[in-house]
N, CA and C atoms as an extended XYZ file, in Angstrom:
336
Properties=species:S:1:pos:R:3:atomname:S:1:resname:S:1:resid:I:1 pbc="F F F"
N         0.810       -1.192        0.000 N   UNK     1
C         0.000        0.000        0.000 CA  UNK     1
C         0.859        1.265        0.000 C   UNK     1
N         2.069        1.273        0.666 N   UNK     2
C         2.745        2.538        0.887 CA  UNK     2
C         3.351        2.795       -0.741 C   UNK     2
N         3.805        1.949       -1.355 N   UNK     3
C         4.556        1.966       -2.420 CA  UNK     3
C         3.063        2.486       -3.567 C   UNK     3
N         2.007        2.183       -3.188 N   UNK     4
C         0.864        3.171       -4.493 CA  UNK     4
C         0.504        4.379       -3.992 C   UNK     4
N         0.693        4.837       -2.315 N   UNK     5
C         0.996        6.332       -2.588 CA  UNK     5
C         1.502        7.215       -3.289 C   UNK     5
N         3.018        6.880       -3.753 N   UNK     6
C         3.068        7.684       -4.452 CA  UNK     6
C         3.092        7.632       -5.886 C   UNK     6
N         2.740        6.598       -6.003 N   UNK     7
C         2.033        6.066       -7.780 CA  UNK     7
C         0.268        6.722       -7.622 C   UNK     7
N        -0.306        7.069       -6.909 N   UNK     8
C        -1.364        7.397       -7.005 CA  UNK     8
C        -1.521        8.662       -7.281 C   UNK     8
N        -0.505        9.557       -6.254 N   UNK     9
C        -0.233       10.817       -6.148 CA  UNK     9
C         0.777       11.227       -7.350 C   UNK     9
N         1.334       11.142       -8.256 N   UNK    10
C         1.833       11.350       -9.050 CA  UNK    10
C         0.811       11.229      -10.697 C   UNK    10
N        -0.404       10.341      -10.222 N   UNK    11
C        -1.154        9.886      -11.274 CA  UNK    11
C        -1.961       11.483      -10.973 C   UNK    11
N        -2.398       11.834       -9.748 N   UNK    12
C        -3.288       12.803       -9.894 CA  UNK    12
C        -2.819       13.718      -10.179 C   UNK    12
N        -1.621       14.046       -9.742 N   UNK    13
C        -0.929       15.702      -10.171 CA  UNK    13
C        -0.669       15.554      -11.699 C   UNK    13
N        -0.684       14.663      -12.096 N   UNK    14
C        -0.549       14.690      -13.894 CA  UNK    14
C        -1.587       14.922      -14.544 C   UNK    14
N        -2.593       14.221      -13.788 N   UNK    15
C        -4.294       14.504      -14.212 CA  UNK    15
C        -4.837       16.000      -13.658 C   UNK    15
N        -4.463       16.917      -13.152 N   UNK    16
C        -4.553       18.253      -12.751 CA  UNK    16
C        -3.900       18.911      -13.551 C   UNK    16
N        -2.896       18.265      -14.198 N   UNK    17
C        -1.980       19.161      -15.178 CA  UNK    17
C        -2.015       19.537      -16.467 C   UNK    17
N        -2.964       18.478      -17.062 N   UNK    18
C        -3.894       18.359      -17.815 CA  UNK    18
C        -4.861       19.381      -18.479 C   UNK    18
N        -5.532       20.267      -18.148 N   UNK    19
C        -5.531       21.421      -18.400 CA  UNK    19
C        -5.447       22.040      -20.221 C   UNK    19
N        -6.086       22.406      -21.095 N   UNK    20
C        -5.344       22.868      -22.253 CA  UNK    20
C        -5.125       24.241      -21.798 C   UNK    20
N        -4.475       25.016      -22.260 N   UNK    21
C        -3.832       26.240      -22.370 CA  UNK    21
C        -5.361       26.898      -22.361 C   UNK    21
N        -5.659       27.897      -21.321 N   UNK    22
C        -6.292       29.245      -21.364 CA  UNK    22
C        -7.884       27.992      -20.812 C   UNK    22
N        -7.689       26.986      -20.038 N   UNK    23
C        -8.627       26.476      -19.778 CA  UNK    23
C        -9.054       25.570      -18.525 C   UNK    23
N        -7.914       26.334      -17.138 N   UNK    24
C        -7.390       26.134      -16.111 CA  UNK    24
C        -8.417       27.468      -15.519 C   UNK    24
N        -8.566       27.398      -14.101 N   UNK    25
C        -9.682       28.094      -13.542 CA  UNK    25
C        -9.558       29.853      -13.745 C   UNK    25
N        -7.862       30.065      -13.401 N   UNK    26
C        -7.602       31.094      -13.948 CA  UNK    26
C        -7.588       31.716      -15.603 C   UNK    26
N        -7.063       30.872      -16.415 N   UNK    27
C        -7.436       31.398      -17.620 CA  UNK    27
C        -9.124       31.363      -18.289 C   UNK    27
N        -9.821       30.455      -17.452 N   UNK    28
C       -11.324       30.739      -17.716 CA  UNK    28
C       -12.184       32.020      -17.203 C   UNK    28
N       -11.510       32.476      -16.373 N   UNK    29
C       -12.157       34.067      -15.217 CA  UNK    29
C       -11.345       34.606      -16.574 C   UNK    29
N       -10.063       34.636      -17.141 N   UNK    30
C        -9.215       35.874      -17.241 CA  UNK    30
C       -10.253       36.266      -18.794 C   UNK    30
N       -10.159       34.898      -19.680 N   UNK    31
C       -11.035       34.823      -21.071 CA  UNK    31
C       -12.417       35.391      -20.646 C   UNK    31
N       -13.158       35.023      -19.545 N   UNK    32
C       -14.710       35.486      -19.231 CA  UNK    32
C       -14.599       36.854      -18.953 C   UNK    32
N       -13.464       37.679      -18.734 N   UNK    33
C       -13.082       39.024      -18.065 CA  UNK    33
C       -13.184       39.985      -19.844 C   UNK    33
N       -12.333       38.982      -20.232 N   UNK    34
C       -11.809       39.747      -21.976 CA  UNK    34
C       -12.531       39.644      -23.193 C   UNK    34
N       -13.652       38.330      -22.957 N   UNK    35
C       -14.701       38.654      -23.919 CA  UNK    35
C       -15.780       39.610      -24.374 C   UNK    35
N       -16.020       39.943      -23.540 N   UNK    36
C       -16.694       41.377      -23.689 CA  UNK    36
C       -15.952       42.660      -24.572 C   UNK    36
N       -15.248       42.290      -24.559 N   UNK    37
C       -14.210       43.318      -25.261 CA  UNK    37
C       -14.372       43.055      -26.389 C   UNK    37
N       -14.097       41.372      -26.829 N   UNK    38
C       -14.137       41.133      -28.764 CA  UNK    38
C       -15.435       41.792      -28.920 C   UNK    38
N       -16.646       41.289      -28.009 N   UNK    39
C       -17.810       41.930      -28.601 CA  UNK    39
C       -17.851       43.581      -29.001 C   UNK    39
N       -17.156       44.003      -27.754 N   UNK    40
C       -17.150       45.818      -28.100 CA  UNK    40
C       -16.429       46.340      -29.524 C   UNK    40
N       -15.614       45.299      -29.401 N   UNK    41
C       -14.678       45.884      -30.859 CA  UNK    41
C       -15.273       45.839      -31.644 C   UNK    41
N       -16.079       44.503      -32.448 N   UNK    42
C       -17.232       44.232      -33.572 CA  UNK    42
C       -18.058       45.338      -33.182 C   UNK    42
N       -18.692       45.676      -32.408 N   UNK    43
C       -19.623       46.858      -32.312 CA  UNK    43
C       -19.505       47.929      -33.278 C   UNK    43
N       -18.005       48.620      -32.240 N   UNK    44
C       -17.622       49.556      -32.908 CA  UNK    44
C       -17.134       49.599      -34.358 C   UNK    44
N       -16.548       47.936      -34.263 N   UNK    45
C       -15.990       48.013      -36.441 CA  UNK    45
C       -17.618       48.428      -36.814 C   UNK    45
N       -17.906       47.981      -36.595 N   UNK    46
C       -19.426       47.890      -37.523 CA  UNK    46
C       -20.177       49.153      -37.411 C   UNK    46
N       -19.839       49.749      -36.552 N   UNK    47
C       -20.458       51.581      -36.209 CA  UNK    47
C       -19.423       52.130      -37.139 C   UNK    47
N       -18.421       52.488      -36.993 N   UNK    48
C       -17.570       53.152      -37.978 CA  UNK    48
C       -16.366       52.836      -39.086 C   UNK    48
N       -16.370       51.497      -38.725 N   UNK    49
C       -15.720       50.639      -40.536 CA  UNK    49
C       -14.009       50.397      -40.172 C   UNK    49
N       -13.722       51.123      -39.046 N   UNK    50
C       -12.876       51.149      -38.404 CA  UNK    50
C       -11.920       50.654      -37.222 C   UNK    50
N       -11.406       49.935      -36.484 N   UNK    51
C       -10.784       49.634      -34.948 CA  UNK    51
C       -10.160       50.779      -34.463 C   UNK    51
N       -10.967       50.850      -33.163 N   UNK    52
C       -10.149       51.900      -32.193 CA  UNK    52
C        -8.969       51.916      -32.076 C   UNK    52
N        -7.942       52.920      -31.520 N   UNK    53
C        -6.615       52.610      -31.277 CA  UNK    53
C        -6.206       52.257      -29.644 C   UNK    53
N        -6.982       52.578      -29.239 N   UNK    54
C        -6.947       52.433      -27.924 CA  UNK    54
C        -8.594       51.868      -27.676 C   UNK    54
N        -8.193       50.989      -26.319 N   UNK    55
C        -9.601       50.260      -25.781 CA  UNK    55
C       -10.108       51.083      -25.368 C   UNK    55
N        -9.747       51.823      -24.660 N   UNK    56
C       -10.772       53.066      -23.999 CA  UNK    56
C       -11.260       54.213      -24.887 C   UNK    56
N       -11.207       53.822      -25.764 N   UNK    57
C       -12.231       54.904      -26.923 CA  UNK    57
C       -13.703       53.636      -27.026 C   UNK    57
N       -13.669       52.817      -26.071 N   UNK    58
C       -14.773       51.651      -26.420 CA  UNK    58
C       -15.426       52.297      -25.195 C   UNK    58
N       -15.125       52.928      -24.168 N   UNK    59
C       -15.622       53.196      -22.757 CA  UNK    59
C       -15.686       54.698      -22.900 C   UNK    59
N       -17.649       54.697      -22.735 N   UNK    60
C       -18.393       54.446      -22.349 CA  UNK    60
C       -19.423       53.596      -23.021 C   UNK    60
N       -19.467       53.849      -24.733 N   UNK    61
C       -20.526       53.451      -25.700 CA  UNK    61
C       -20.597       52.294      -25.740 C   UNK    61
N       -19.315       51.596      -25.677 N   UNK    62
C       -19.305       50.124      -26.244 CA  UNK    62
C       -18.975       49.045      -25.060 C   UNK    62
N       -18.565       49.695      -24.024 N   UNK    63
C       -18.224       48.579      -22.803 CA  UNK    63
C       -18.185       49.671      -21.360 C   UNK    63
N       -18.701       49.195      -20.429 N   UNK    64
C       -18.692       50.206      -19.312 CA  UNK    64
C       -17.150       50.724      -18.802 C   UNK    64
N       -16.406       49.429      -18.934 N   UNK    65
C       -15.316       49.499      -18.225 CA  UNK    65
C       -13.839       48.870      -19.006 C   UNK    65
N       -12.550       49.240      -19.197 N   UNK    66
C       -11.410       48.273      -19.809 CA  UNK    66
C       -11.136       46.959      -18.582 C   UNK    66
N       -10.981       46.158      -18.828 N   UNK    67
C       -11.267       44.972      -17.589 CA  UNK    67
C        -9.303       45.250      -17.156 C   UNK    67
N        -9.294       45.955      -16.646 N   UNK    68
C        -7.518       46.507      -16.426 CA  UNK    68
C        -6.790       44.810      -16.057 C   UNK    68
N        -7.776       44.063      -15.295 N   UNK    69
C        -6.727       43.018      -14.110 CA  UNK    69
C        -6.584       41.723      -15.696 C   UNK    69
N        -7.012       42.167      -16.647 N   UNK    70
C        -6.639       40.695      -17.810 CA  UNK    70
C        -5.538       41.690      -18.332 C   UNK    70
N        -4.945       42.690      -18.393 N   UNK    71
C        -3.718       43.458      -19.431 CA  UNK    71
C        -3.913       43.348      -20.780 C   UNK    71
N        -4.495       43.556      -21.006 N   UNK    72
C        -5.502       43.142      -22.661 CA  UNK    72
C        -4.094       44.120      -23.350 C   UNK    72
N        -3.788       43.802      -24.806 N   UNK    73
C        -3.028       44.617      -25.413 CA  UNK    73
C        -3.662       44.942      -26.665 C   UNK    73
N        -3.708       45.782      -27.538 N   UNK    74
C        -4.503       45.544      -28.606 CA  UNK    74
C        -3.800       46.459      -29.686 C   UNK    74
N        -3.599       45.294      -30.979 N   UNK    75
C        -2.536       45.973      -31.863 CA  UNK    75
C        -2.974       45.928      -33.237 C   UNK    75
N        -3.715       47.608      -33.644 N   UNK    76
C        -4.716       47.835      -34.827 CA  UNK    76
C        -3.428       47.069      -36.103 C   UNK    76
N        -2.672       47.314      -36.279 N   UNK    77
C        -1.761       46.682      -37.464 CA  UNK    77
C        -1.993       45.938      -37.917 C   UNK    77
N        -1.388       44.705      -36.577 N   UNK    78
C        -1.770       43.848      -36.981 CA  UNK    78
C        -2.928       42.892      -36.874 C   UNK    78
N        -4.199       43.833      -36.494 N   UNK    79
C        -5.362       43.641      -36.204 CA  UNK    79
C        -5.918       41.865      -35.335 C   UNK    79
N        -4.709       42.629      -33.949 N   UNK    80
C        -4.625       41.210      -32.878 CA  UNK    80
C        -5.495       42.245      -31.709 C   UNK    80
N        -5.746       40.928      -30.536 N   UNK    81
C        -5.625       41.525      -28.938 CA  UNK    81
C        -5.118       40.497      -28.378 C   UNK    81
N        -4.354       40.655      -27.218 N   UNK    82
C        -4.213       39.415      -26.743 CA  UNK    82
C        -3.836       40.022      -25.082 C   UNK    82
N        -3.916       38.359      -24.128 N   UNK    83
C        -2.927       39.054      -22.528 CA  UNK    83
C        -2.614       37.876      -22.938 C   UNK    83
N        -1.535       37.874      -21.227 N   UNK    84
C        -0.829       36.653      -20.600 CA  UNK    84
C        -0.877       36.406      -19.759 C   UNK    84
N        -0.865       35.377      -18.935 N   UNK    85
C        -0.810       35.155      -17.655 CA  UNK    85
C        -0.151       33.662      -17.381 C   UNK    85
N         0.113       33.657      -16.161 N   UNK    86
C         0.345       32.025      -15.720 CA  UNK    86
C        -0.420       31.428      -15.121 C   UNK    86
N        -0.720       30.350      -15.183 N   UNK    87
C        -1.593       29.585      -15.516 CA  UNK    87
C        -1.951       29.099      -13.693 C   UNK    87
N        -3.013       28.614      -13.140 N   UNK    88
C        -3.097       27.992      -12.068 CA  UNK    88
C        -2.341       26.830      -11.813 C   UNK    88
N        -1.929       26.548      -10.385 N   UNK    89
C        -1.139       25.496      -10.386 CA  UNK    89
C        -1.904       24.558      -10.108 C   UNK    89
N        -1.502       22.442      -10.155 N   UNK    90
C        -0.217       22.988      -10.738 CA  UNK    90
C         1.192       22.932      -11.846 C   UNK    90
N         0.040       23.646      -12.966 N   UNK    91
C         0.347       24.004      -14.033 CA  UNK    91
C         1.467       25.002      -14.003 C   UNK    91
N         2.374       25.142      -14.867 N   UNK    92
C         3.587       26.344      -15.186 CA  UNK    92
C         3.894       26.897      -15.852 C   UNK    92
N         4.396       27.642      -16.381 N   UNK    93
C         4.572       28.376      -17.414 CA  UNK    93
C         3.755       29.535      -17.555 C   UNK    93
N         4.038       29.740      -18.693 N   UNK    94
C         2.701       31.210      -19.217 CA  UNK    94
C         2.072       30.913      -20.506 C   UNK    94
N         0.784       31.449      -20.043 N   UNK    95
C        -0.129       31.132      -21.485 CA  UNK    95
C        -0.641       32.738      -22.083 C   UNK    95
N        -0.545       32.268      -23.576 N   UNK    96
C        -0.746       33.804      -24.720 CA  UNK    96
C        -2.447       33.141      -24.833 C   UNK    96
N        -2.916       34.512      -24.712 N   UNK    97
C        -4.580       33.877      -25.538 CA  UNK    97
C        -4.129       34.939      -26.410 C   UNK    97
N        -5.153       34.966      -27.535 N   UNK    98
C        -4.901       36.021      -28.679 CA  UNK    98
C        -6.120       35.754      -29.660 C   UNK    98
N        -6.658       36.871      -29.918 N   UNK    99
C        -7.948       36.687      -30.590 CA  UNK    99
C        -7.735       38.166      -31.758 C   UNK    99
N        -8.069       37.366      -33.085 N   UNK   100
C        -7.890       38.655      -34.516 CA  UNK   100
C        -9.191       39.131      -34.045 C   UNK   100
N        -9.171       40.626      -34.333 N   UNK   101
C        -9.899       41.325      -34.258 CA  UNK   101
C       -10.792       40.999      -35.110 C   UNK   101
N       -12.359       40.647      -34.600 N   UNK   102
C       -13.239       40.481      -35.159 CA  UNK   102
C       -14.153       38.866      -34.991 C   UNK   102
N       -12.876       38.028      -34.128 N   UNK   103
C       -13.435       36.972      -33.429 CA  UNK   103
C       -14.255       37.321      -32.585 C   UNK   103
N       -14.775       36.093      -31.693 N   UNK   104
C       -15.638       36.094      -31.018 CA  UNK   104
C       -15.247       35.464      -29.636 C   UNK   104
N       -14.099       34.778      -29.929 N   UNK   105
C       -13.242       33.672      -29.028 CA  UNK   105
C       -12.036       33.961      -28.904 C   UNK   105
N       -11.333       33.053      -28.051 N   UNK   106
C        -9.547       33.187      -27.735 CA  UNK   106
C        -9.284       32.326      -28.216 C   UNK   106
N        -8.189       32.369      -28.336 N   UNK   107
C        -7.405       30.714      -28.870 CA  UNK   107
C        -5.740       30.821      -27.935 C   UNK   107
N        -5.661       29.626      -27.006 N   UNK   108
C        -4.664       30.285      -26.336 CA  UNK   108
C        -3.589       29.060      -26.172 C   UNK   108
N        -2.401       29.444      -26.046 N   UNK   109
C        -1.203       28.039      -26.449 CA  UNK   109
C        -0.459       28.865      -24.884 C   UNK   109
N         0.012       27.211      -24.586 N   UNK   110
C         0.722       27.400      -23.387 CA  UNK   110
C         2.778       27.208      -23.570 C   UNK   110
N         3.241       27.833      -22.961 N   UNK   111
C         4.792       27.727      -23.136 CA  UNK   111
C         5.173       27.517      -21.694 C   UNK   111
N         5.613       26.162      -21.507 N   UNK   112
C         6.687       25.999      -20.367 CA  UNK   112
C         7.726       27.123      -19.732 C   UNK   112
């Protein structure tokens, strides 16, 4: 019995680790924080044919608030947004979500 302790416990921390990228408890709050935003952007493309340069030209019309605690970045060029964060443990590394302007979703890859 002592010897499947830690065959048991090694089975579960692998099965916790498990996780895809941007789909760990924290990257599900951080994506539920930043979706509102793809929606504001489509808003506004579609009001003036255009992407803001800054998120806060979306606040007041298009979103009450910039959700500051996700670090949203948003880059008209190359018509991206994306944050980062690290991931809940116990998972490691840092995960990119990144959504083209005009999605609806994230798509997010994790790096050790």
């Amino acid at each position: 019995m002592r010897q499947l302790l830690p065959v048991a416990f090694s089975v579960l921390l692998a099965a916790c680790a498990l996780w895809p990228a941007g789909e760990d408890p924290k990257g599900k709050e951080l994506k539920a924080q930043a979706t509102p935003v793809l929606a504001a952007l489509a808003r506004y493309f579609k009001d003036k044919g255009e992407y803001p340069s800054s998120l806060h030209e979306l606040v007041p019309r298009y979103l009450p608030a910039v959700p500051f605690a996700v670090g949203l970045r948003l880059d008209r060029d190359t018509k991206m947004i994306a944050f980062g964060y690290a991931p809940s443990w116990p998972q490691s590394g840092r995960v990119a979500c990144t959504a083209r302007l005009g999605d609806r979703e994230w798509s997010c890859q994790g790096n050790p």
